[in-house]
C-alpha positions as CSV (number, residue, x, y, z in Angstrom):
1,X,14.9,10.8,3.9
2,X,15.6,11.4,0.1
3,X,12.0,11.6,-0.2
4,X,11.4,14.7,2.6
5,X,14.4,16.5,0.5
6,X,12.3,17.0,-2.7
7,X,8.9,16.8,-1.1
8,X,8.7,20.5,-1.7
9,X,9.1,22.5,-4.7
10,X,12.1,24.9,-4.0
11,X,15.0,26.6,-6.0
12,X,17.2,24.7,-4.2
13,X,16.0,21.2,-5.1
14,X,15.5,22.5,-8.8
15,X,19.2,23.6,-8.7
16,X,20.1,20.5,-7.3
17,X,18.5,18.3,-9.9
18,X,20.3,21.1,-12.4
19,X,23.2,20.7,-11.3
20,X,23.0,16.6,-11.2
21,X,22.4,16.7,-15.3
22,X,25.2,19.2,-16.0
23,X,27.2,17.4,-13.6
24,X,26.6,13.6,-15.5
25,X,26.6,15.6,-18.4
26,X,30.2,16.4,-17.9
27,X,31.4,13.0,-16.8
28,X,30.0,11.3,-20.3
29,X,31.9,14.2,-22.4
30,X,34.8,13.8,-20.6
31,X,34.9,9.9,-21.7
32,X,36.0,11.8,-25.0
33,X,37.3,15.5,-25.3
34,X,38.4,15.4,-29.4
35,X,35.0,17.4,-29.1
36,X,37.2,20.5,-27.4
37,X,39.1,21.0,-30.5
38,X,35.9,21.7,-32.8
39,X,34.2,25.5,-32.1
40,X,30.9,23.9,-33.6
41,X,31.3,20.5,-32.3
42,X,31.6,22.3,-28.5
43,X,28.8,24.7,-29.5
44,X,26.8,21.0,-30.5
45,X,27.5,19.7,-26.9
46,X,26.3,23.0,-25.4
47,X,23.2,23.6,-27.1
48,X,22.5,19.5,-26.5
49,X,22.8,20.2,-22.6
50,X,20.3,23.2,-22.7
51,X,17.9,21.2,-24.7
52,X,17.9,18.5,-21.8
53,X,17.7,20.9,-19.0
54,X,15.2,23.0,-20.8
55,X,13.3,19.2,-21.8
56,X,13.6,18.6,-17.5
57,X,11.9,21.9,-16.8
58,X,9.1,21.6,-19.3
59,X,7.8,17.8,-18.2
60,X,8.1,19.5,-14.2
61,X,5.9,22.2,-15.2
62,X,3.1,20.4,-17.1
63,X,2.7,17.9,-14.0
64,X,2.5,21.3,-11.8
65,X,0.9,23.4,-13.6
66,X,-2.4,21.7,-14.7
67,X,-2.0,19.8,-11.7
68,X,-0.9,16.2,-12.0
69,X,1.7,16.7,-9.1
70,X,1.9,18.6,-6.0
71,X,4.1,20.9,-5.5
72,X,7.1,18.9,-5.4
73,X,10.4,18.6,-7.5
74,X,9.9,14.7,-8.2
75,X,8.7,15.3,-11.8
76,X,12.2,16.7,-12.4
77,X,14.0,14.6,-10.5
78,X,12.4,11.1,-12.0
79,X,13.1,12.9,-15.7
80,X,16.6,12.7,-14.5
81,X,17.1,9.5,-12.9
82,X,15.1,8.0,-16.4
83,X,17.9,10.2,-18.8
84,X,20.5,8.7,-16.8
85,X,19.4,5.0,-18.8
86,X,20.4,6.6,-21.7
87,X,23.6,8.7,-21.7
88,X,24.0,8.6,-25.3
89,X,21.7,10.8,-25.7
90,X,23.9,13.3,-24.4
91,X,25.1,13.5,-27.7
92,X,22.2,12.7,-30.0
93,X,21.2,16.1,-31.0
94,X,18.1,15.1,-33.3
95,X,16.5,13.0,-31.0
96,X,17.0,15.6,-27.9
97,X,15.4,18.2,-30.1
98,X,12.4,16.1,-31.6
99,X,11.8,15.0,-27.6
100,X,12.2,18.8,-26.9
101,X,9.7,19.8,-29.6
102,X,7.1,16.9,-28.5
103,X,7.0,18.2,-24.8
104,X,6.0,21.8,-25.8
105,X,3.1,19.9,-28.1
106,X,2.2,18.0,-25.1
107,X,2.1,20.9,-22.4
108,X,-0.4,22.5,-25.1
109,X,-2.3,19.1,-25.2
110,X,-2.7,18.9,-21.5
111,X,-3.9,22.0,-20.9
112,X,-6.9,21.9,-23.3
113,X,-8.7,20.6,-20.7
114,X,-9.2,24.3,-19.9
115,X,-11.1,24.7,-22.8
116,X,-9.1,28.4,-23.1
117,X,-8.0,28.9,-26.2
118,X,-8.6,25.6,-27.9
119,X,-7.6,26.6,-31.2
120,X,-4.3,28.3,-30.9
121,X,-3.3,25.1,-28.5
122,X,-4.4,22.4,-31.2
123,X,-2.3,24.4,-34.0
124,X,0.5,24.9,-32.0
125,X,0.4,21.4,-30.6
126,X,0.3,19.6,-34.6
127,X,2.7,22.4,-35.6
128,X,5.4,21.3,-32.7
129,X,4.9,17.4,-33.7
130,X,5.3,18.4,-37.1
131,X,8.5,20.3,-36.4
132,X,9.6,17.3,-33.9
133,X,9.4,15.0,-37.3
134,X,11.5,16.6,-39.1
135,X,14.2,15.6,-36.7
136,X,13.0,12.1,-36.2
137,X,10.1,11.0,-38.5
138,X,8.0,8.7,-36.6
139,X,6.9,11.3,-33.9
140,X,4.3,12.0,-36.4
141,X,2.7,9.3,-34.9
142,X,2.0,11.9,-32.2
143,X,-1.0,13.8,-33.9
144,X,-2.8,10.8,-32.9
145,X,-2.7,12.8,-29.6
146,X,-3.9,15.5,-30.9
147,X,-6.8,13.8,-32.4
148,X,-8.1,12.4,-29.2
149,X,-7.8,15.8,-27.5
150,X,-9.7,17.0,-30.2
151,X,-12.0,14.1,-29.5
152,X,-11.9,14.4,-25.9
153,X,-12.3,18.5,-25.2
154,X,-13.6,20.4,-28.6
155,X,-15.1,17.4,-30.8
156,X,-17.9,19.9,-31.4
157,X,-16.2,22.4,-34.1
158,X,-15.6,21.2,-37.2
159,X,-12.4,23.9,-37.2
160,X,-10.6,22.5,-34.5
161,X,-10.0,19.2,-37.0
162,X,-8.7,21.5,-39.8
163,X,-6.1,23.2,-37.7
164,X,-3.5,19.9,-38.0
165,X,-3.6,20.0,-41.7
166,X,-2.7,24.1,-41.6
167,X,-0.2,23.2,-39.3
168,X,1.0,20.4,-41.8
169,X,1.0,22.5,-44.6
170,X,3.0,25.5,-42.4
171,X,6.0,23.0,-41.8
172,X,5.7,21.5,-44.9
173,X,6.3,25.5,-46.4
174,X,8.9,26.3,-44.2
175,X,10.5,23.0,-45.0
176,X,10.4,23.4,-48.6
177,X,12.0,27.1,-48.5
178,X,15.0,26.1,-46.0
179,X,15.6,22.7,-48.4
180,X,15.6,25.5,-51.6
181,X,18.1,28.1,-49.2
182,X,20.5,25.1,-48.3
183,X,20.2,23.1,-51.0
184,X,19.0,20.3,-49.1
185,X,17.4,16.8,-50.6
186,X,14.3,16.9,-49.0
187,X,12.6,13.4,-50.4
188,X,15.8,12.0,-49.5
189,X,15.7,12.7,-46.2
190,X,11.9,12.1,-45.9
191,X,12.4,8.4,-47.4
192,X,15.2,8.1,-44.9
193,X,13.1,8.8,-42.2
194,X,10.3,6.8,-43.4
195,X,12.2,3.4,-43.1
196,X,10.8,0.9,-40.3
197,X,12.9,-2.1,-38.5
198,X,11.1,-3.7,-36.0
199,X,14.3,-6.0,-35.5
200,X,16.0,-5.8,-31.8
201,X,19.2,-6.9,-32.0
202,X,21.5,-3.7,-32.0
203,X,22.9,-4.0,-29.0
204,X,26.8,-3.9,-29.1
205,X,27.0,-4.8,-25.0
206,X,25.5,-6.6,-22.4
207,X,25.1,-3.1,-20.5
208,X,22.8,-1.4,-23.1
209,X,20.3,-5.3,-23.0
210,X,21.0,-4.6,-19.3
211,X,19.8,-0.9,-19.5
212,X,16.8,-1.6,-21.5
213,X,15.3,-4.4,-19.0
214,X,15.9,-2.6,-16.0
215,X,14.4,0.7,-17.4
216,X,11.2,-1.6,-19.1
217,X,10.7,-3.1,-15.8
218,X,11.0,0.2,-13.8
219,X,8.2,1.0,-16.8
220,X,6.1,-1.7,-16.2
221,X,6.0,-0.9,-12.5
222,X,4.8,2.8,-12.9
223,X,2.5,1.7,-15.1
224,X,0.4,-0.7,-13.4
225,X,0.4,1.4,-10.8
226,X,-0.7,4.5,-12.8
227,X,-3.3,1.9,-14.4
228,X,-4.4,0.6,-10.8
229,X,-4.6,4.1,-9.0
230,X,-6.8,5.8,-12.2
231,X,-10.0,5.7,-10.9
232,X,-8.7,7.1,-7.5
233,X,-7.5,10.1,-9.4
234,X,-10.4,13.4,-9.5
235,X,-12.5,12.8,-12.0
236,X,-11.8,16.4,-13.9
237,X,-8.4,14.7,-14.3
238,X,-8.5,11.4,-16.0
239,X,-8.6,12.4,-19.0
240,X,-5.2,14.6,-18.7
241,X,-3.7,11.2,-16.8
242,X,-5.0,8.9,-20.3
243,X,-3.0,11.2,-22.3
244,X,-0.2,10.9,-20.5
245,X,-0.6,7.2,-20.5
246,X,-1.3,7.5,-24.6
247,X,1.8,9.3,-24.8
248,X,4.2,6.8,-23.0
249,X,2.1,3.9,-25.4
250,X,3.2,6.2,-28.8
251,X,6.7,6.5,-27.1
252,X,7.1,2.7,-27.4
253,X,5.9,2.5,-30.8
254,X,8.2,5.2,-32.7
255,X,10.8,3.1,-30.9
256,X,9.5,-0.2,-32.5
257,X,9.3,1.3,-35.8
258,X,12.4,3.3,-36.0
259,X,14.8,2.4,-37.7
260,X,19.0,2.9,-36.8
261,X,17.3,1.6,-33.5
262,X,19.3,1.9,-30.1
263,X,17.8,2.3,-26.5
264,X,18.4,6.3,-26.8
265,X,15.1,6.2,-28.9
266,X,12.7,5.3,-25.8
267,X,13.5,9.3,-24.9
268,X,10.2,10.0,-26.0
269,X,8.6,7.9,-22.6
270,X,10.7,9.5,-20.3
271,X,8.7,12.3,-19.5
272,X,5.7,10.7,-19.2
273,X,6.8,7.5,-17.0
274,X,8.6,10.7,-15.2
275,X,4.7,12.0,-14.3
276,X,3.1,8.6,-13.6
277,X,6.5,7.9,-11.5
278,X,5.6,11.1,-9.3
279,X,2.1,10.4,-9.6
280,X,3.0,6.9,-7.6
281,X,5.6,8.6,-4.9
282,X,2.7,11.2,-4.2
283,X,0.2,8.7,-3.6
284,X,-0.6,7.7,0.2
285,X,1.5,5.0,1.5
286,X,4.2,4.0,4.0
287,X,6.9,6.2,3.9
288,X,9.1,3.3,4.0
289,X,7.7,2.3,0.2
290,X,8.3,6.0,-1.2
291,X,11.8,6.1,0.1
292,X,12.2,2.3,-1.4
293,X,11.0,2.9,-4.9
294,X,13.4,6.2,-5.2
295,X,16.1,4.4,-3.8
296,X,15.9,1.4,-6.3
297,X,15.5,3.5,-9.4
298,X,18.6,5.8,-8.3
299,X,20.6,2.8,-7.4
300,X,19.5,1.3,-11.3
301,X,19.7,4.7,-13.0
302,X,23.4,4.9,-11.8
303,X,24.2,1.3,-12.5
304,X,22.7,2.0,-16.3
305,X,24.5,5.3,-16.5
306,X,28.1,4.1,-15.5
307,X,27.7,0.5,-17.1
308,X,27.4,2.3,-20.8
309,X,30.5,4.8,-20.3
């Protein structure tokens, strides 16, 4: 039944699953309203929530659009049911942002396998991930991306391996001049972001260790079944379904390496575990296995979400 409502992609199941991330939005702010006294701490909060909706909207429209779903709301919904793990990030602005900022160099990533327009999409692609590290470092890590489109679509001009250094050098620019205007310590705050802990041992409740296992093994599951179902896929998208796959692997590693770890830093798998999520709900089989797997993750993405309040 819950599987029949979002089968199809309409404005009301896209308002719905709007709705459900204001609405969740709301309940974790209210846990704490000294927020409401602040005009730039409410303005914080509100700009946080578009970023997320905006974030949802984005991941939905890269599976649709170069056609890695059918024409379904799924995408969205799974992007939501995976935030839920990870309420905390309804107030960690930097890492919303550098997620936000990753999924518009991604959406340009996929779609190179058009072969339209291959250079604006590779220097708009390195330029996002560049931007996206200066809110969190290790999403640099991302260009590796980039290189393997490169590799994969347009290996063949020597340009289209130039344009991530031009993007470097753009950021780095643009950097340099706000750090002069607002008298910012930029090596500071590049050796800050630099620093690496591969330690695990941050968590301050049994809910967050519980949140993290339950959203790894919900992980794993998609996964295999991603890794299983690959060759079933049309061969003209595999290589768009590898990226994806690349993506959710570099996800896990800038969590690894981060330092100031906590489980809000795995935000950079959501979206693609969203897409190999739909990817396994779209796939034939018993309707009774769909409805199972949604119902399961709902049931563990509320359990994570109230359990950390």
């Amino acid at each position: 039944m819950i599987t029949s409502v979002f089968k199809k992609s309409t404005p009301l199941n896209f308002s719905l699953v709007v709705f459900l991330i204001v609405f969740f939005d709301f309940i974790y702010q209210i846990q704490d309203l000294a927020w409401t006294n602040s005009a730039v701490l409410v303005l914080k909060k509100f700009g946080i929530g578009i970023i997320i909706l905006a974030s949802a909207l984005i991941s939905s429209f890269i599976s649709k659009r170069n056609g890695l779903s059918k024409d379904s709301a799924f995408s969205i919904l799974f992007f939501f049911l995976l935030f839920l793990f990870f309420p905390q990030l309804y107030d960690n602005i930097n890492l919303v942002f550098a997620n936000f900022f990753i999924l518009l160099a991604f959406r340009r990533l996929i779609s190179l396998q058009s072969q339209k327009a291959s250079k604006e999409k590779i220097f708009d692609a390195s330029l996002w991930i560049f931007i996206a590290s200066l809110f969190h470092f290790w999403c640099i890590l991302y260009l590796v991306l980039v290189f393997i489109s490169i590799i994969s679509h347009v290996s063949g001009d020597y340009r289209n391996w130039i344009l991530p250094f031009i993007a470097f050098f753009t950021v780095v620019i643009l950097f340099a001049i706000y750090s002069l205007a607002f008298g910012t310590d930029a090596i500071n705050y590049i050796k800050n972001g630099v620093e690496i802990n591969l330690s695990i041992d941050y968590f301050t409740n049994n809910y967050q260790n519980a949140a993290l296992s339950i959203y790894a093994t919900v992980a794993l599951f998609f996964l295999i079944s991603m890794l299983m179902t690959l060759s079933s896929k049309p061969l003209l998208l595999h290589a768009s379904f590898k990226k994806i796959i690349i993506a959710f692997f570099i996800g896990i590693v800038v969590y690894v390496l981060s330092a100031n770890k906590s489980n809000d830093l795995l935000v950079f798998t959501i979206a693609p575990l969203a897409m190999m999520a739909t990817s396994h709900i779209e796939m034939p089989q018993l309707k009774l296995n769909q409805e199972l797997a949604l119902g399961v993750l709902m049931l563990c993405s509320l359990f994570a979400f109230f359990s950390q309040l």
